[in-house]
TIVEX-780631 format. One record per residue: residue in three letters; chain; x, y, z of N, C-alpha, C, CB in turn. Coordinates in Angstrom, 2 decimals. Atoms other than C-alpha are relative to their C-alpha. Last residue first. Glycine has a CB too. Layout:
BEGIN
<atom code="Ala" unit="A" n_xx="X" n_yy="Y" n_zz="Z" ca_xx="X" ca_yy="Y" ca_zz="Z" c_xx="X" c_yy="Y" c_zz="Z" cb_xx="X" cb_yy="Y" cb_zz="Z"/>
...
***
This chain:
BEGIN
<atom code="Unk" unit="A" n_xx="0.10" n_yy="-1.12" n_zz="-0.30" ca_xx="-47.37" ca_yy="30.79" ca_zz="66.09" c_xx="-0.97" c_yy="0.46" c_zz="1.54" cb_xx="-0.45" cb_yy="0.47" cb_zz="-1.26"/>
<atom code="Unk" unit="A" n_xx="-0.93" n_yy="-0.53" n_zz="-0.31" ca_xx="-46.00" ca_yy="27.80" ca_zz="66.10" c_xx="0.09" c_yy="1.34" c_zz="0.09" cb_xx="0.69" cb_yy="-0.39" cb_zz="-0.57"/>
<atom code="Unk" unit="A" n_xx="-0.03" n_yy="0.99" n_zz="-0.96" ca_xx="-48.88" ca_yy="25.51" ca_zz="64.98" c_xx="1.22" c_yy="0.58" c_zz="1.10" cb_xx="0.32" cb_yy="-1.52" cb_zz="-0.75"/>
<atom code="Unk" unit="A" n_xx="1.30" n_yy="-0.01" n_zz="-0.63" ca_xx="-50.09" ca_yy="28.03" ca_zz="62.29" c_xx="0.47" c_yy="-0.67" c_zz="1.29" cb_xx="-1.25" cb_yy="-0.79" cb_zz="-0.83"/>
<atom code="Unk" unit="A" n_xx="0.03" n_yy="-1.75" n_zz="-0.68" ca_xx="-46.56" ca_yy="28.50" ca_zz="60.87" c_xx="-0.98" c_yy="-0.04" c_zz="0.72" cb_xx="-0.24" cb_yy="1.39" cb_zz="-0.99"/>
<atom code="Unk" unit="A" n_xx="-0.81" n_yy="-0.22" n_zz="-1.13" ca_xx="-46.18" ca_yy="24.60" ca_zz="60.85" c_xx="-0.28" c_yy="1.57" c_zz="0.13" cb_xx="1.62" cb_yy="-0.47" cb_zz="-0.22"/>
<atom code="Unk" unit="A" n_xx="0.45" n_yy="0.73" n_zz="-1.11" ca_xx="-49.64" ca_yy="24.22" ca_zz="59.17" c_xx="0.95" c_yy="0.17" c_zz="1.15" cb_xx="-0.18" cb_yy="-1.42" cb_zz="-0.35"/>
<atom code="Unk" unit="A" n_xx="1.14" n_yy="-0.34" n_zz="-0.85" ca_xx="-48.51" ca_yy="26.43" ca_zz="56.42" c_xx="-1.12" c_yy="-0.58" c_zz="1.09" cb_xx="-0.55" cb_yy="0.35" cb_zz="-0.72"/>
<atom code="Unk" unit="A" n_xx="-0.49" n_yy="-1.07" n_zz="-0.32" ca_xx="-45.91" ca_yy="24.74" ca_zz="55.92" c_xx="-0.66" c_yy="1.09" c_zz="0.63" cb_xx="0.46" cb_yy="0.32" cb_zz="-0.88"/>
<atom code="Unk" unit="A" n_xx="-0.47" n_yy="0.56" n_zz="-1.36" ca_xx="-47.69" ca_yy="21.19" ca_zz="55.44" c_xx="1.13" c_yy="1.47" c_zz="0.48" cb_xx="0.99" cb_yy="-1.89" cb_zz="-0.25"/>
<atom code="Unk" unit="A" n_xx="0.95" n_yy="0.25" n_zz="-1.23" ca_xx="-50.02" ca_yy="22.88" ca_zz="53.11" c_xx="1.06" c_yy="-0.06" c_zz="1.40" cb_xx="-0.95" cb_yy="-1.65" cb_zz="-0.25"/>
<atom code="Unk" unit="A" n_xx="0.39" n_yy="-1.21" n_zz="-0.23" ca_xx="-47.35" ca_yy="24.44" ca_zz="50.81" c_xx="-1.05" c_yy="-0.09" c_zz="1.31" cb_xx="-0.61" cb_yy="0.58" cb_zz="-1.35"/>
<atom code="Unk" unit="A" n_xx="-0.67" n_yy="-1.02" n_zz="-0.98" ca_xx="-45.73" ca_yy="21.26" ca_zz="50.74" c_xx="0.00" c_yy="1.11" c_zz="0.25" cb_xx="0.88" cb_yy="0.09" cb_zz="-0.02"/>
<atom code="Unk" unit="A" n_xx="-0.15" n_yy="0.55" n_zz="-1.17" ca_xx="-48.95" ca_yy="19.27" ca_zz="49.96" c_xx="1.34" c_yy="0.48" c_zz="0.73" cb_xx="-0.08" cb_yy="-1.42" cb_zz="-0.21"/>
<atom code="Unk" unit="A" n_xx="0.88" n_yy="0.32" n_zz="-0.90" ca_xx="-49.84" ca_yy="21.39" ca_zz="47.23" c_xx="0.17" c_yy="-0.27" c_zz="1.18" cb_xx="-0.52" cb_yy="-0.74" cb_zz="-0.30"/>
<atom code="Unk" unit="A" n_xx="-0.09" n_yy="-1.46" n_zz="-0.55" ca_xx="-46.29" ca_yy="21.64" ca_zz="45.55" c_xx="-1.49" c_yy="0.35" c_zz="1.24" cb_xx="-0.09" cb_yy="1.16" cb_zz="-1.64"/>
<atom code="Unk" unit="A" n_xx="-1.39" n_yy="-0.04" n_zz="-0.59" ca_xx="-46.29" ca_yy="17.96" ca_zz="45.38" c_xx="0.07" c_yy="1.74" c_zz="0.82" cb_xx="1.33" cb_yy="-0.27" cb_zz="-1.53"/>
<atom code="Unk" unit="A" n_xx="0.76" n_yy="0.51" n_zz="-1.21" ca_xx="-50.10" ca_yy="17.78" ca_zz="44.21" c_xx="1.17" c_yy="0.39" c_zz="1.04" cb_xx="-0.48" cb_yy="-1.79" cb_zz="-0.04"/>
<atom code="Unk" unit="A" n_xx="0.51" n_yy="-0.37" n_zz="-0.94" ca_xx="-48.87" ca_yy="20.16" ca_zz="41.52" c_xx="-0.55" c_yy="0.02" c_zz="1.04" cb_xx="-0.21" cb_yy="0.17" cb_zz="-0.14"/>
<atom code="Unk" unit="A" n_xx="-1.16" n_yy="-1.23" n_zz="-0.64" ca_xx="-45.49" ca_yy="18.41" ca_zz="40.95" c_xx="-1.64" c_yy="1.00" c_zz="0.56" cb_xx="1.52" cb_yy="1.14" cb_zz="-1.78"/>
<atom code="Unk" unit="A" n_xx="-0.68" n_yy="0.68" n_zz="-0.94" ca_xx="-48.02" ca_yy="14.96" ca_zz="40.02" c_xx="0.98" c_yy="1.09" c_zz="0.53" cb_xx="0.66" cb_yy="-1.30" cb_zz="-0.56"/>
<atom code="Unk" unit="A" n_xx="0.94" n_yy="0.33" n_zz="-1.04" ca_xx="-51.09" ca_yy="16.54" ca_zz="38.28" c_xx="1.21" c_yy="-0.51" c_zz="0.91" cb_xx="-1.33" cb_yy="-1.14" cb_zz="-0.41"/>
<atom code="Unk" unit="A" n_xx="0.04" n_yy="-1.66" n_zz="-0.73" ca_xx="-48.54" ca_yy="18.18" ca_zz="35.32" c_xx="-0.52" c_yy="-0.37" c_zz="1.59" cb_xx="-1.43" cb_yy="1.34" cb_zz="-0.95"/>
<atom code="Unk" unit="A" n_xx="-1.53" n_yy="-0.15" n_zz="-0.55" ca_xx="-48.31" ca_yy="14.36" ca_zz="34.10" c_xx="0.13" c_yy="1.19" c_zz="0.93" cb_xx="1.09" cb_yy="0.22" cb_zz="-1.24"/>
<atom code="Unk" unit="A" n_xx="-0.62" n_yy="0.96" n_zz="-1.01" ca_xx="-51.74" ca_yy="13.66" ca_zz="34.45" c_xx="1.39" c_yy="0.42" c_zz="0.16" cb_xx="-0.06" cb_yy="-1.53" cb_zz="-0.45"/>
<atom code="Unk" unit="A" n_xx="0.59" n_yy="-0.01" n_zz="-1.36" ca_xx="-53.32" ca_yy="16.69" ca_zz="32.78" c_xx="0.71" c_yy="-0.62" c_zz="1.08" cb_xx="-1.22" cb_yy="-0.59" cb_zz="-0.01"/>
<atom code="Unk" unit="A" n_xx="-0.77" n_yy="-0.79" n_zz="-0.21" ca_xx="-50.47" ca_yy="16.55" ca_zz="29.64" c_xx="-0.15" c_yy="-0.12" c_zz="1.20" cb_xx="-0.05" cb_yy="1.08" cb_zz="-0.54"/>
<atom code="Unk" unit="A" n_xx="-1.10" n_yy="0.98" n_zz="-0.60" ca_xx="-52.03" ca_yy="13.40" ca_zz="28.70" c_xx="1.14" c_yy="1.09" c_zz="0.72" cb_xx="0.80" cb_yy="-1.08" cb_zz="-1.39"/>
<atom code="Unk" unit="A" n_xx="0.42" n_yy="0.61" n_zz="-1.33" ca_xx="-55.57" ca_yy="15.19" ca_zz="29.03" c_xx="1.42" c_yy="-1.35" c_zz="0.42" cb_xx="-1.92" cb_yy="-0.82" cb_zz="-0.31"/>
<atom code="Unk" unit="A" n_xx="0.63" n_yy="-0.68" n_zz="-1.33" ca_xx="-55.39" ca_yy="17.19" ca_zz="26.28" c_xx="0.62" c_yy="-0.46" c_zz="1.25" cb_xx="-1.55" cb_yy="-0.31" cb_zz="0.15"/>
<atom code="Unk" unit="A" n_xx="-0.63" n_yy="-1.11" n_zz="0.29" ca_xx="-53.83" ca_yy="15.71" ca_zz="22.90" c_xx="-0.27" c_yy="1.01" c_zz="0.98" cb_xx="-0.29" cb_yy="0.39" cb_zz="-1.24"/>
<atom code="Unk" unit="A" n_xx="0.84" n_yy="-0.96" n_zz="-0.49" ca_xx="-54.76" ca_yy="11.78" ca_zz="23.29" c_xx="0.75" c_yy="1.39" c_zz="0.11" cb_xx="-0.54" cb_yy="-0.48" cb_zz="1.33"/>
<atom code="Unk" unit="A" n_xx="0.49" n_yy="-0.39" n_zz="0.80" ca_xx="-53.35" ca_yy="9.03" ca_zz="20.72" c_xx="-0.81" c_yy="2.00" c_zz="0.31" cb_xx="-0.85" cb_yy="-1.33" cb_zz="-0.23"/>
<atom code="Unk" unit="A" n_xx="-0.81" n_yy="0.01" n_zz="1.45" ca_xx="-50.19" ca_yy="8.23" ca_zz="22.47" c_xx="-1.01" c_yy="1.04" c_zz="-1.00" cb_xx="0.12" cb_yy="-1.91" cb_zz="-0.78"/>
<atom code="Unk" unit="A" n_xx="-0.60" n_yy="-0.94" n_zz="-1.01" ca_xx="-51.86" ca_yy="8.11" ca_zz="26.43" c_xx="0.30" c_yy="0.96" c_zz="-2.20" cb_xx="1.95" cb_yy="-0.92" cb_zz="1.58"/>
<atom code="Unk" unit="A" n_xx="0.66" n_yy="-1.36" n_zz="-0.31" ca_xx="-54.63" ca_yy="6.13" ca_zz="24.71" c_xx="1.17" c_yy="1.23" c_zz="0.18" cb_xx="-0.91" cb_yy="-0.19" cb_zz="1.48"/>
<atom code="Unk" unit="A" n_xx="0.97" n_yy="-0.79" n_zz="1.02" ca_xx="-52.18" ca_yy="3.83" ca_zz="22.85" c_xx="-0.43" c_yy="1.44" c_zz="0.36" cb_xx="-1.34" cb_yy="-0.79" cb_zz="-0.17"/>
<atom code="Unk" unit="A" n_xx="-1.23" n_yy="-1.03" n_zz="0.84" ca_xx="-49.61" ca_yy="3.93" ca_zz="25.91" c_xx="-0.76" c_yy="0.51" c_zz="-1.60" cb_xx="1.81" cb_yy="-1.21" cb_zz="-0.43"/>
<atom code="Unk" unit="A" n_xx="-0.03" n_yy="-1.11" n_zz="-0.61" ca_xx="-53.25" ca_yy="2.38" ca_zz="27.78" c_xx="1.32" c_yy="0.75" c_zz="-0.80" cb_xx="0.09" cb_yy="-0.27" cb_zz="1.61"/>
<atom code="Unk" unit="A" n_xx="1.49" n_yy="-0.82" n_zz="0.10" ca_xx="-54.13" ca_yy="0.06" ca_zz="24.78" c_xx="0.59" c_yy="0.75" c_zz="0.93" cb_xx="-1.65" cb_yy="-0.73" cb_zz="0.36"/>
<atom code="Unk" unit="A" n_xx="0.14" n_yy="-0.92" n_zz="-1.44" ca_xx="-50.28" ca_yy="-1.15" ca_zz="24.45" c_xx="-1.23" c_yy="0.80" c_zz="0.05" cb_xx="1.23" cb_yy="1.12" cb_zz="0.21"/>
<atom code="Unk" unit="A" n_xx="0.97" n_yy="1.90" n_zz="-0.61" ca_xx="-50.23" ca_yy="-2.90" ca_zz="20.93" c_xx="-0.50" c_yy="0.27" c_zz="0.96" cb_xx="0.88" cb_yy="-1.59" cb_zz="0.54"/>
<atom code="Unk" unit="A" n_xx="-1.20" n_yy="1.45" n_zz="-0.84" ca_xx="-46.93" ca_yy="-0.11" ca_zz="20.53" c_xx="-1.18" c_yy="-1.05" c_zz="-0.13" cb_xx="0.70" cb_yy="0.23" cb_zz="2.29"/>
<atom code="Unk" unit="A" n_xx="0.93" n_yy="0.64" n_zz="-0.64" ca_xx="-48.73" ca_yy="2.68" ca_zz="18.02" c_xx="0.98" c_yy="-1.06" c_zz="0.44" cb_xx="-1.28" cb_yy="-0.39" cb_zz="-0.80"/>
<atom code="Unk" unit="A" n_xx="1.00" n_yy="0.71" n_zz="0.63" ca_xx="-45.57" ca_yy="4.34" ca_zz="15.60" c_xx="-0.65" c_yy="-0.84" c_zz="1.33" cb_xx="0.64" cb_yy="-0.95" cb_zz="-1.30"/>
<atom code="Unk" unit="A" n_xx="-0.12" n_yy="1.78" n_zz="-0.04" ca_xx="-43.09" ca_yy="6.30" ca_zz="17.54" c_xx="-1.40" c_yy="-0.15" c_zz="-0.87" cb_xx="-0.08" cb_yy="-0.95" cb_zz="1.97"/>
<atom code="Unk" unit="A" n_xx="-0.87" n_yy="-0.09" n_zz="1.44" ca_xx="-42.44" ca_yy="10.25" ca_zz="16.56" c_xx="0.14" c_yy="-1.43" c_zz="-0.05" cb_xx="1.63" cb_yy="0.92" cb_zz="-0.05"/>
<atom code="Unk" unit="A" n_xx="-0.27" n_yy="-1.00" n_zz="0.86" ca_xx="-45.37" ca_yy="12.05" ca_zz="18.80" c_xx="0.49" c_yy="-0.71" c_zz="-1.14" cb_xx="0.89" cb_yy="1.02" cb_zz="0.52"/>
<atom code="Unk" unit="A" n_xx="1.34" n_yy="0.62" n_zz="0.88" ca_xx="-45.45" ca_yy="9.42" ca_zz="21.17" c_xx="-0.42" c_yy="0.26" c_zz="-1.20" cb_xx="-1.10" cb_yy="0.23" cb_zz="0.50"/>
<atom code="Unk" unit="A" n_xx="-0.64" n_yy="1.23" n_zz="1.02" ca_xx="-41.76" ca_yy="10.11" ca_zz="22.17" c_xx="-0.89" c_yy="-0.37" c_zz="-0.25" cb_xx="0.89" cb_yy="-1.12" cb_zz="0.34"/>
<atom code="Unk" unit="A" n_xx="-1.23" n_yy="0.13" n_zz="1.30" ca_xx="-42.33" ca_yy="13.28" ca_zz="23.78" c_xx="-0.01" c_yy="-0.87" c_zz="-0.81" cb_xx="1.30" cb_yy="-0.20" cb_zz="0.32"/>
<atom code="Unk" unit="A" n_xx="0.25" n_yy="-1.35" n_zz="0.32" ca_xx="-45.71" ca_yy="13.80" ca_zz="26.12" c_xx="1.42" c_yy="0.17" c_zz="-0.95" cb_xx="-0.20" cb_yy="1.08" cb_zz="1.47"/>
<atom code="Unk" unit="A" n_xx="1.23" n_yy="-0.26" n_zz="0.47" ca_xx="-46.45" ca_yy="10.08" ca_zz="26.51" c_xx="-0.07" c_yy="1.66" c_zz="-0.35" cb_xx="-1.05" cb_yy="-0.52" cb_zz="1.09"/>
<atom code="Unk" unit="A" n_xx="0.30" n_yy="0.51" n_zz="0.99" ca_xx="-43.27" ca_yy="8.17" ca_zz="26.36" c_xx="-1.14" c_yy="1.39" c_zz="-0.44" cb_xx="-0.48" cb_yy="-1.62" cb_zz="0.27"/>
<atom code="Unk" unit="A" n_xx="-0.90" n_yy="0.16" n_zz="1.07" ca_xx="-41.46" ca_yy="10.78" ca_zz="28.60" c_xx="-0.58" c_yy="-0.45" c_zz="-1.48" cb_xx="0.97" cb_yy="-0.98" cb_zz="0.48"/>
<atom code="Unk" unit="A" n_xx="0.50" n_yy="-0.92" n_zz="0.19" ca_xx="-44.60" ca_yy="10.18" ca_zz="31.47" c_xx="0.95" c_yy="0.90" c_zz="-1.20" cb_xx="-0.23" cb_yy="0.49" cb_zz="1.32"/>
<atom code="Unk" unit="A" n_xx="1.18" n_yy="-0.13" n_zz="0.61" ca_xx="-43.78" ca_yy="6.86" ca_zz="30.79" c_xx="-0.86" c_yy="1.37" c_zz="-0.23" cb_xx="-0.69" cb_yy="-0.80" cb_zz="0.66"/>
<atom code="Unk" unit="A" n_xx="0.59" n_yy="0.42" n_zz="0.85" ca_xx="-40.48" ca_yy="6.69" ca_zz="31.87" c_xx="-1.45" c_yy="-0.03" c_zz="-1.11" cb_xx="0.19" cb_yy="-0.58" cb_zz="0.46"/>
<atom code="Unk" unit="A" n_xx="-0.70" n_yy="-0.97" n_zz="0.83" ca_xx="-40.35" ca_yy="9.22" ca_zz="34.27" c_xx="-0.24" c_yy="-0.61" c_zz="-1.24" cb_xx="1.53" cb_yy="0.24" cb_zz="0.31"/>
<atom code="Unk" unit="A" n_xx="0.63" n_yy="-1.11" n_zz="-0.13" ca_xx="-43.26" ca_yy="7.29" ca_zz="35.99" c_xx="0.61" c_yy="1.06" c_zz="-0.82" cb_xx="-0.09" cb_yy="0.32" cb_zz="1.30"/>
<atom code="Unk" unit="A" n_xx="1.32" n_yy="0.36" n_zz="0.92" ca_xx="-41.28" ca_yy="4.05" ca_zz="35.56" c_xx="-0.71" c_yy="1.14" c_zz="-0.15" cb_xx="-1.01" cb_yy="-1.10" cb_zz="0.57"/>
<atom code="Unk" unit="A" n_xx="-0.09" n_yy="0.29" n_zz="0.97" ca_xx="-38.25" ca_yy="5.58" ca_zz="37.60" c_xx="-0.79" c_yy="0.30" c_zz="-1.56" cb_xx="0.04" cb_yy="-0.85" cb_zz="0.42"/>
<atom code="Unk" unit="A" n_xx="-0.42" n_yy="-0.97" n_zz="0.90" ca_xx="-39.72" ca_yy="7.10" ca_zz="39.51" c_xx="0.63" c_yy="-0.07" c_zz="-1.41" cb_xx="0.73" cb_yy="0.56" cb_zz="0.62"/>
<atom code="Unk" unit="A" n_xx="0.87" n_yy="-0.41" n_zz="0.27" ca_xx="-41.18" ca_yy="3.69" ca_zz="40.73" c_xx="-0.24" c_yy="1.28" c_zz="-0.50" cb_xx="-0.44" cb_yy="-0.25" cb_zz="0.71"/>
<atom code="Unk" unit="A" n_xx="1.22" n_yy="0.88" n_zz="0.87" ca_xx="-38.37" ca_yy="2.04" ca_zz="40.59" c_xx="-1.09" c_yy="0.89" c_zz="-0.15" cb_xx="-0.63" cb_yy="-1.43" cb_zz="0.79"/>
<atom code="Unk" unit="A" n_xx="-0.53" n_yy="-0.11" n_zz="0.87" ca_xx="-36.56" ca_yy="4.90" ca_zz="43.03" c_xx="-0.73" c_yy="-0.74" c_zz="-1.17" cb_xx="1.15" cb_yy="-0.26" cb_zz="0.32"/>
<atom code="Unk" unit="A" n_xx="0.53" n_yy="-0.96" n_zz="0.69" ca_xx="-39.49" ca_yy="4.32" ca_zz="45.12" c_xx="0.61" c_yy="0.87" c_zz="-1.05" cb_xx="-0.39" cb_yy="0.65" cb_zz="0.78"/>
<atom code="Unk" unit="A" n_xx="1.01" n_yy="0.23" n_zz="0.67" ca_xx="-38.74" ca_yy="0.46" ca_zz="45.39" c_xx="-0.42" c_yy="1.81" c_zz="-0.15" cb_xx="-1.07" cb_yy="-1.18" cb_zz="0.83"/>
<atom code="Unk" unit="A" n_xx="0.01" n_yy="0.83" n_zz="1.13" ca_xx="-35.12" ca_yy="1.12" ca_zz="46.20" c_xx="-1.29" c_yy="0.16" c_zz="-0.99" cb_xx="0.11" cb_yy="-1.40" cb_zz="0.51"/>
<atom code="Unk" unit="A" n_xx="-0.56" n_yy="-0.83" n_zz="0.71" ca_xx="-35.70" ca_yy="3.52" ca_zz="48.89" c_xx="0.12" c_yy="-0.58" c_zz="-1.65" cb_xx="1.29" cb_yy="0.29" cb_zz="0.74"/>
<atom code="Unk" unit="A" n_xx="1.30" n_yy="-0.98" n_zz="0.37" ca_xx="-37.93" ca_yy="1.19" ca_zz="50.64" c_xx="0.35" c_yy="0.55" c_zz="-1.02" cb_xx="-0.47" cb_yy="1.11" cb_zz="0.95"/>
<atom code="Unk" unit="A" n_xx="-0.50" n_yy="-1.19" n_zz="-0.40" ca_xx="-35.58" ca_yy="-1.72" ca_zz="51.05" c_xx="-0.90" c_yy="1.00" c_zz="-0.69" cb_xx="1.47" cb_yy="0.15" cb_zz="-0.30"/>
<atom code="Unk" unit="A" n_xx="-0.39" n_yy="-0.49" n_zz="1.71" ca_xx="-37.01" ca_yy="-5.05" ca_zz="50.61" c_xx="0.17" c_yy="1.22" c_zz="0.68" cb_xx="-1.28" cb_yy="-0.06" cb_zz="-1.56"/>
<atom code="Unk" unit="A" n_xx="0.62" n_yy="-0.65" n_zz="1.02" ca_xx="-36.89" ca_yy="-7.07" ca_zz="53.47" c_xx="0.00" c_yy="0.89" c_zz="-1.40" cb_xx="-0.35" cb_yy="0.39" cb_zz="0.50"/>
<atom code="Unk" unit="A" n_xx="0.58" n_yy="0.89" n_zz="0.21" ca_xx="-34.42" ca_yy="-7.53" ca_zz="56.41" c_xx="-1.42" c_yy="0.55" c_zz="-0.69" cb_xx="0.01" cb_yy="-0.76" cb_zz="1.18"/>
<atom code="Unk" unit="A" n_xx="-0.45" n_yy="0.79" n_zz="1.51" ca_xx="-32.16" ca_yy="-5.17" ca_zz="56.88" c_xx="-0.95" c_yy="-0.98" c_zz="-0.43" cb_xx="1.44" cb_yy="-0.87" cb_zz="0.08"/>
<atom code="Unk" unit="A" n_xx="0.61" n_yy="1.42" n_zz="0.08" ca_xx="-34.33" ca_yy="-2.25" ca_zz="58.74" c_xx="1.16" c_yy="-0.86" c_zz="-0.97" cb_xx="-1.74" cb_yy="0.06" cb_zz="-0.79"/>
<atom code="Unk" unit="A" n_xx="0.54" n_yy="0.49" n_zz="1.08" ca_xx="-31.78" ca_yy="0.14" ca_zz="59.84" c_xx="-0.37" c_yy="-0.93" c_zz="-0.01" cb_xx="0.48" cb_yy="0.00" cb_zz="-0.81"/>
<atom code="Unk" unit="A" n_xx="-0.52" n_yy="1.27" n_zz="0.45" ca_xx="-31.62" ca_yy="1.21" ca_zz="63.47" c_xx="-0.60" c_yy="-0.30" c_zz="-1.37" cb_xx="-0.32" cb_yy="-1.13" cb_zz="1.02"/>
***
């Protein structure tokens, strides 16, 4: 049974890919050819040449992580 009442989940994690595409966009493309926003964290992200790559990359390898785990848990659990 669907929940109706409340905020719909799907929604808010769309939003939140959203924003995440968004920003992870600003900070490894479009920082490059924009001039400083006012924005101390899009600053940092803007000014830094290492460690803005770290974060973005950090979110498909946790991804891949955790579905390599949870696979190898079903072979273990089924064998």
């Amino acid at each position: 049974m669907p929940a109706t009442d409340g905020i719909n989940h799907g929604y808010i994690i769309i939003l939140f890919s959203l924003l995440f595409f968004f920003l992870a966009s600003y900070a490894v493309l479009f920082s490059a050819f924009l001039p400083l926003t006012g924005i101390s964290a899009l600053d940092v992200l803007a000014e830094d040449t290492h460690y803005k790559y770290f974060f973005i990359l950090l979110v498909p390898t946790t991804s891949y992580f955790v579905i390599a785990n949870w696979v190898g848990w079903q072979y273990y659990r089924n064998s």
